[in-house]
C-alpha positions in Angstrom: 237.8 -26.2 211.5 236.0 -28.5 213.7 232.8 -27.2 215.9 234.1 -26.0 219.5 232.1 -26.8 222.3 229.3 -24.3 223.4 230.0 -22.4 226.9 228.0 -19.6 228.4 231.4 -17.3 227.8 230.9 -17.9 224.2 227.1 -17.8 223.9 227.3 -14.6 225.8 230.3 -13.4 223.0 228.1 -14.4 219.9 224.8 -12.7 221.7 227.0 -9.0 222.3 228.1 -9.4 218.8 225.5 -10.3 216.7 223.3 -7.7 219.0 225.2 -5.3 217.9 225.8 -6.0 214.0 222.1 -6.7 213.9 221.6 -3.2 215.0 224.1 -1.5 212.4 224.6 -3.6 209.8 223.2 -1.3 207.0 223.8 -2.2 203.3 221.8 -5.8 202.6 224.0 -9.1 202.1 226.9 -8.1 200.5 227.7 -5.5 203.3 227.0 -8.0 205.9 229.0 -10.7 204.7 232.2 -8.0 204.7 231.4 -6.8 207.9 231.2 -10.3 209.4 234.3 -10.9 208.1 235.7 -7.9 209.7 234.1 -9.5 213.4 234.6 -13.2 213.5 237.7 -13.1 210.6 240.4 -10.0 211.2 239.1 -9.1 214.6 238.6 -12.3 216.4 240.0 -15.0 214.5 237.3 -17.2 215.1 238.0 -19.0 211.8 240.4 -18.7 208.6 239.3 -16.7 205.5 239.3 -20.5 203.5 236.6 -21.1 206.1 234.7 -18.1 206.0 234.3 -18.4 202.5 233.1 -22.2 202.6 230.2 -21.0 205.0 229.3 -17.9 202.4 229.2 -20.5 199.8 227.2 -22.9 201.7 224.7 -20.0 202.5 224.5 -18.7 198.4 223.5 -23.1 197.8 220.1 -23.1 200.4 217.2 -20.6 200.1 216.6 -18.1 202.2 218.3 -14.9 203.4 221.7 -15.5 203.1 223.5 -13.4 205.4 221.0 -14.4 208.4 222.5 -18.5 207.3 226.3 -17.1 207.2 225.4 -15.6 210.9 223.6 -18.9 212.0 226.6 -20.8 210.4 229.2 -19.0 212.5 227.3 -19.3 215.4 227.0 -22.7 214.8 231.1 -22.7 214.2 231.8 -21.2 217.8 229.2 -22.9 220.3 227.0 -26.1 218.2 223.8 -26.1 218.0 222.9 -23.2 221.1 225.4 -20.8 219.5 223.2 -21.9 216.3 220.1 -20.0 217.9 221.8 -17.7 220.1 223.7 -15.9 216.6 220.6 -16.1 214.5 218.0 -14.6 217.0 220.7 -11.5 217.8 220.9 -10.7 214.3 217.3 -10.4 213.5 215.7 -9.1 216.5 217.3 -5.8 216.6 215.9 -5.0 212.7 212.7 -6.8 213.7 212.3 -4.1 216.0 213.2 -1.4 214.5 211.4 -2.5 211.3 208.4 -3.0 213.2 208.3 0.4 215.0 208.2 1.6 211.1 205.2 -0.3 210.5 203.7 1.0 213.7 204.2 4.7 212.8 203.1 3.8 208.9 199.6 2.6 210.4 199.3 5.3 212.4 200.2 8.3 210.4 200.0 6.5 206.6 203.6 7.2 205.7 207.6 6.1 206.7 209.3 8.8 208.5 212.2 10.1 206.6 215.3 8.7 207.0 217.2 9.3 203.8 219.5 11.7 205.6 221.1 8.3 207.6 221.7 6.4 204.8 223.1 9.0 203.0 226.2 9.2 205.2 226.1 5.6 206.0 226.0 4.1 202.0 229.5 5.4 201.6 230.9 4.0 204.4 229.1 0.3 203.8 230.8 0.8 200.1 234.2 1.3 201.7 233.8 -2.0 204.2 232.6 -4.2 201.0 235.6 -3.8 199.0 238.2 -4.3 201.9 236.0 -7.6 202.4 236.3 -8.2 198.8 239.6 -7.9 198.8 240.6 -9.9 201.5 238.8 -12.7 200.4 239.6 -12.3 196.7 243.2 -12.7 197.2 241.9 -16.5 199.2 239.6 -17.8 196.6 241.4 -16.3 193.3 244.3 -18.3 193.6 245.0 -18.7 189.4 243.8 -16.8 186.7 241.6 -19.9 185.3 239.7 -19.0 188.7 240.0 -15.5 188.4 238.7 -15.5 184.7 235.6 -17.5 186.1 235.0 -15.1 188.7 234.8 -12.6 186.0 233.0 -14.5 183.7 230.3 -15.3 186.5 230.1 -11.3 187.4 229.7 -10.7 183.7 226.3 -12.8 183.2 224.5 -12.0 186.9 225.2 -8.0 185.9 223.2 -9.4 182.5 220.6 -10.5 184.7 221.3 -14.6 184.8 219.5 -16.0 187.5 222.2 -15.7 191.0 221.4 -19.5 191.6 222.2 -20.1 188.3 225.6 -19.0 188.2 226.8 -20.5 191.4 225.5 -23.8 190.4 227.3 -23.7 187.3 230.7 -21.9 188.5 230.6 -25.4 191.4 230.1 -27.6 188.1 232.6 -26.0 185.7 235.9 -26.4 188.2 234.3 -29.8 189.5 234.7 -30.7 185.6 238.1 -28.8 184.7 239.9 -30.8 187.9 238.8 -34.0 186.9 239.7 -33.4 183.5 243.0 -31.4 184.7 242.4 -28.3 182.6 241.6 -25.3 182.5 237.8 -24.0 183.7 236.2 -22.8 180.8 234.2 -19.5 181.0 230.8 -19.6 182.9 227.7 -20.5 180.3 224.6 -20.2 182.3 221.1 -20.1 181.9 218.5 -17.3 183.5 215.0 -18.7 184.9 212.3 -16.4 184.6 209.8 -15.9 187.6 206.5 -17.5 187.9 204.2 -14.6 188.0 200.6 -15.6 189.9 197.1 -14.3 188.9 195.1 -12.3 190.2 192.5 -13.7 192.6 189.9 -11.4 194.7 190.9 -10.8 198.2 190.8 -13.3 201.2 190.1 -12.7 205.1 193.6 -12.5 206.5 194.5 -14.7 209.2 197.7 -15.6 211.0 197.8 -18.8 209.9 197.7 -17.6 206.4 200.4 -14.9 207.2 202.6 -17.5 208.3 202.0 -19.6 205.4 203.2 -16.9 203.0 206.1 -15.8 204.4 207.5 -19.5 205.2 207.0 -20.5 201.6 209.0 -17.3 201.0 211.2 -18.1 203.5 211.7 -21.9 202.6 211.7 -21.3 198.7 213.3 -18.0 198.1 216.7 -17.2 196.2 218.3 -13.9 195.6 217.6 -10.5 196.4 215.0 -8.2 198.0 214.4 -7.5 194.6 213.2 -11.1 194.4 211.4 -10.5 197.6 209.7 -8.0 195.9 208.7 -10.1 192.9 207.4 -12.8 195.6 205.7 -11.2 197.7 203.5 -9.3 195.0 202.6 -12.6 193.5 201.1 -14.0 196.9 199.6 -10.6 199.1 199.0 -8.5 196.3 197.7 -10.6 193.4 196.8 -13.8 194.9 195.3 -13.1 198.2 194.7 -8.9 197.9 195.8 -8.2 201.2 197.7 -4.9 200.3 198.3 -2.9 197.7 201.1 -2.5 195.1 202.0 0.9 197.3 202.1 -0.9 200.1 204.0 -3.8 199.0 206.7 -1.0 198.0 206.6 0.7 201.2 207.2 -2.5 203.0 210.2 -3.3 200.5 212.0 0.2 201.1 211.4 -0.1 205.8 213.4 -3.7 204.8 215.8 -1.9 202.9 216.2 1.5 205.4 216.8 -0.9 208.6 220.0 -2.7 209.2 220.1 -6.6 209.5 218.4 -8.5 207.6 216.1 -7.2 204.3 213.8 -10.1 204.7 212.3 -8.1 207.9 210.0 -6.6 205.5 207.9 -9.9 206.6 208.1 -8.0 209.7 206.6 -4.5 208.4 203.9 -6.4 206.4 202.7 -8.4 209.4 202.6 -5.7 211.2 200.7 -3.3 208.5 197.9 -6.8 208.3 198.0 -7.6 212.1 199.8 -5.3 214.6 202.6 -6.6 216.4 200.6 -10.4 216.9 201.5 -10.0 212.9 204.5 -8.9 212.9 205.6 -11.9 215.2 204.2 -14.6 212.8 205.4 -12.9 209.4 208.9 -12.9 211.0 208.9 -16.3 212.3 207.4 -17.4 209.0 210.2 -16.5 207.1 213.2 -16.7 209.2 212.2 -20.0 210.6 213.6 -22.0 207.2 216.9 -20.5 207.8 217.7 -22.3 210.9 216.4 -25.4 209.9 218.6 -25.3 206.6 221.7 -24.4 208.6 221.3 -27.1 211.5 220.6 -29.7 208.5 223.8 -28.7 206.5 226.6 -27.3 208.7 227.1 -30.4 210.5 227.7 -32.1 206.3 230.5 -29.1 205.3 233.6 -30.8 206.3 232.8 -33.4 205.2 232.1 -32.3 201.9 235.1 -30.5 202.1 237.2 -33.5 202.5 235.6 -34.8 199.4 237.4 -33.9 196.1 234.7 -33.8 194.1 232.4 -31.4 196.9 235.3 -29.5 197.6 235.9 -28.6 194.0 232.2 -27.7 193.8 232.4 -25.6 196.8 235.2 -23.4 195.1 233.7 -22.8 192.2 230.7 -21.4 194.5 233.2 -19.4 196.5 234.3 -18.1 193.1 231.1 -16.9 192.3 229.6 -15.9 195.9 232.2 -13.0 195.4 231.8 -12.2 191.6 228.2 -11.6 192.9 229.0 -9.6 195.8 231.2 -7.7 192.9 228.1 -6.9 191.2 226.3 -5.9 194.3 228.7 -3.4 195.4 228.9 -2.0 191.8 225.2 -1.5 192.2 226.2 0.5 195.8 228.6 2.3 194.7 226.4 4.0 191.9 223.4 4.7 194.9 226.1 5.5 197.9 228.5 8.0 195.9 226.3 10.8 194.2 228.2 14.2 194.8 231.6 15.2 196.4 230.4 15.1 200.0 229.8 11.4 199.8 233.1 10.9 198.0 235.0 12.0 200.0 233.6 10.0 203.2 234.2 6.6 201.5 237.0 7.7 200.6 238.1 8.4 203.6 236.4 5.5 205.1 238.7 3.3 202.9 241.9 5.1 204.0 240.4 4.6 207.8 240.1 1.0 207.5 242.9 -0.3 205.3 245.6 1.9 207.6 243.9 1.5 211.0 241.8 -1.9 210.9 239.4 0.1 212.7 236.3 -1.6 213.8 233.4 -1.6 211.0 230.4 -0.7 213.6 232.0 2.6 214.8 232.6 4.1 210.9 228.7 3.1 210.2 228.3 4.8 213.2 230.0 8.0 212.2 229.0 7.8 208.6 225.4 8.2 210.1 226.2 11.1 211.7 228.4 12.5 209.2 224.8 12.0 206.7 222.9 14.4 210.0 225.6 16.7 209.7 225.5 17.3 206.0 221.7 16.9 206.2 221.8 20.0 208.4 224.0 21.7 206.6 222.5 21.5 202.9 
């Protein structure tokens, strides 16, 4: 599908929307990848599944936080290069916020506030949304059972802990080979790569142009998960420069992870734990800044790499393996979001909501939220 021309009817549309899923989009990636679906896919029909998925496989190839790429790619779908900025600044800047009011109230009173209660209602309901998504988009990209045994055999070795870049690298090789040799695609073999760990040094001033140097490295080099974050960002404000603590660095992790949008606002918390909100402003710039760069180099290249045999057989056998990882992920959820029968029975119920009614994914996070106050008030 060819880019449509920008108007201020559609930058106005992409603004409202991404506003909004920036705001409740709880879960990390793999729920914002099925709830963007649900928007620009089912809702709107901005764009076929086929095409969805070739933008979620384009965002898994370049570093960086993939679901904030997948936003900047579909704004860049609707309205060029303006709908490009316009998606990508809507989705972050409501969890910049929010994630950054959490760093103002941890300076000031040394701890996060509690907000276990929210996600306790909402982590069913994100659980529910991901495997409609999966579904959907399953039933597009597992055409065959050579693809569907890859997609398995991909989810097999990233639950084993192969490297995510890993896989989808050589899930895009293995069908690349198996077309041009008309076969069958064998079963994913893949190799992990371990992380580069850093040593300690003693602790440096911080600066903001230091703080910006960290988190666009991060930004500009990073694959996988905030877990990976995690690993990163210890190596570089912990060890290297001694700018916070191991405590800290955790506390940082978990505001990302307890905020909707985008995990990688943790650059937001941290900044704004090392330099108040002047901080906050140039961690978050730091490491978001990459991602639009990335996307306006490579989303003008995707149809024509989907035009090419050879790309195009690549890009499915990422497809293939952007949802066996998105598999894994929710399998991950589904263990953290469904703990007694309360929680239970509101995915289950969110499912049932959903597949009968289509109803709109924002307004069951909404509910789930308060369904986790009213339980909360109730135990």
């Amino acid at each position: 599908m060819s880019t449509r021309p920008e108007t201020p009817g559609r930058l106005g549309e992409l603004a409202w929307l991404f506003l909004r899923l920036g705001a409740t989009a709880f879960g990390g990636p793999a729920a914002h990848v099925a709830m963007l679906q649900a928007e620009v896919v089912r809702r709107r029909r901005w764009l076929s599944d086929e095409d969805f998925l070739d933008l979620v496989g384009a965002a898994n190839l370049i570093p960086g936080p993939n679901s904030t790429e997948l936003a900047i790619h579909l704004g860049y779908r609707r309205a060029g290069f303006p709908g490009l900025l316009v998606a990508g600044a809507c989705f972050i800047v409501p969890a910049m916020l929010m994630t950054a009011l959490l760093g103002w109230a941890y300076v000031r009173y040394g701890a996060l506030p509690d907000v276990g209660w929210v996600l306790a209602g909402v982590k069913p309901v994100i659980l529910a949304v991901v495997v409609q998504a999966l579904w959907t988009l399953g039933t597009k990209a597992l055409k065959t059972w050579p693809l569907r045994a890859l997609g398995a055999a991909c989810a097999a070795a990233n639950a084993l802990g192969v490297h995510e870049l890993a896989v989808l690298f050589a899930s895009g090789l293995l069908v690349v080979v198996a077309r041009r040799a008309r076969g069958t695609p064998p079963a994913a073999v893949v190799l992990g790569a371990p992380l580069a760990s850093a040593a300690a040094a003693s602790a440096a001033p911080v600066s903001m142009a230091g703080l910006f140097g960290v988190f666009l490295k991060a930004g500009a080099l990073l694959f996988g998960s905030g877990y990976v974050l995690l690993a990163f960002l210890r190596a570089d404000l912990v060890q290297r420069l001694g700018w916070l603590t191991e405590a800290q660095l955790i506390d940082a992790i978990a505001a990302g992870q307890v905020t909707p949008g985008p995990v990688f606002t943790t650059a937001t918390f941290v900044g704004m734990v090392l330099g108040g909100w002047t901080g906050a402003l140039v961690a978050t710039l730091g490491i978001f800044l990459p991602a639009f760069v990335y996307v306006a180099a490579s989303a003008p290249l995707l149809p024509r790499l989907r035009a090419s045999r050879g790309a195009a057989a690549f890009l499915d056998g990422v497809n293939v393996a952007s949802l066996a990882l998105m598999l894994v992920v929710t399998a991950q959820l589904a263990r953290a979001a469904v703990v007694d029968a309360p929680t239970l029975v509101l995915g289950a119920l969110s499912a049932v909501v959903l597949l009968r009614f289509k109803t709109n994914a924002t307004w069951l996070v909404l509910a789930g939220a308060a369904g986790g106050l009213l339980l909360h008030r109730l135990g």
